[in-house]
C-alpha positions in Angstrom: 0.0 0.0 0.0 1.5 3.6 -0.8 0.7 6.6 0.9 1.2 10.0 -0.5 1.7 12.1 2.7 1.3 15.9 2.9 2.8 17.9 5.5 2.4 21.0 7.4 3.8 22.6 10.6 1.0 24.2 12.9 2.6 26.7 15.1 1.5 27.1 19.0 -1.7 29.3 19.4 -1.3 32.8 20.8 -4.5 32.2 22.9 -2.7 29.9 25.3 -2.1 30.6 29.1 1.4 32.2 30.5 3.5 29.3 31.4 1.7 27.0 29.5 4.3 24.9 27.2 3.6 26.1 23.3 3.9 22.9 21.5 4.5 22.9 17.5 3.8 20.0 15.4 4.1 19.0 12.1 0.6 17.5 10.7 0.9 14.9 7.9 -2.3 13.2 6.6 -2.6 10.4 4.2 -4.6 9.7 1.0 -6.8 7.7 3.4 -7.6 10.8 6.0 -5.2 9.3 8.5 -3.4 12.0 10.5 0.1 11.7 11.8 1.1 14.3 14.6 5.4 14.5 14.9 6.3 16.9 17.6 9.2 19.6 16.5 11.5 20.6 18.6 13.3 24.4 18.1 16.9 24.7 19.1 19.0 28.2 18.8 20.5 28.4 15.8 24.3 28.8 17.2 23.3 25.3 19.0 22.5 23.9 15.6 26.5 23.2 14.8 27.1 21.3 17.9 23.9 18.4 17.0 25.4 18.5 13.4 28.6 17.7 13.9 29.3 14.4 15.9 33.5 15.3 16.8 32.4 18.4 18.1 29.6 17.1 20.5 31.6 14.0 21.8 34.3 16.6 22.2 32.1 19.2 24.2 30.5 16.0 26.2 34.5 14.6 26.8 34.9 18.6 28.3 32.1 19.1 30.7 33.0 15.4 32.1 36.5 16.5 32.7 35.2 19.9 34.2 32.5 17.6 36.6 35.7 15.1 37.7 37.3 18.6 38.3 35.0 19.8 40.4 34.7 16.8 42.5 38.3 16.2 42.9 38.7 19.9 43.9 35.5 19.2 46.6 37.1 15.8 48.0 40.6 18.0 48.4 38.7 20.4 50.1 37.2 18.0 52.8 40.7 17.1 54.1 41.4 20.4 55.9 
C-alpha cells in the first residue's frame, strides 16, 4: 500500500495561558484521511552546529565530564582540611 503524505507545521496558538508549554507540530495526513502528529523541537540556531557535527559534541561531552571530575576532585581535596 502507498501513501502520499502531505505535511504541514502548525505553530502554537497565541491564545494559550502564560507558562503553558507552546507545543508545535508537524501535521501529515494520508490519502486515506489518516493524521500523523510529529512533535518539532526548536533549538537556537548557534546550537544547531554542535547536534550537526558528531566530533564536536563527543568533544564538548568529553569537556564538561573533565570539568564535573574537576570539580569533584577539587570538593574531595577540600574536605581534608
Amino acid at each position: 500500500m502507498t501513501r502520499t503524505m502531505t505535511s504541514r507545521v502548525v505553530p502554537p496558538t497565541t491564545a494559550m495561558p502564560v507558562g503553558v508549554q507552546r507545543n508545535r507540530y508537524a501535521v501529515s495526513t494520508s490519502d486515506s484521511g489518516e493524521i500523523l502528529l510529529t512533535p518539532l523541537a526548536t533549538i537556537p540556531k548557534r546550537e544547531l552546529l554542535i547536534w550537526e557535527n558528531d566530533e564536536l559534541r563527543a568533544s564538548l561531552l568529553r569537556g564538561l565530564a573533565q570539568t564535573t571530575s574537576a570539580r569533584r576532585d577539587d570538593l574531595l581535596e577540600g574536605d581534608d582540611d
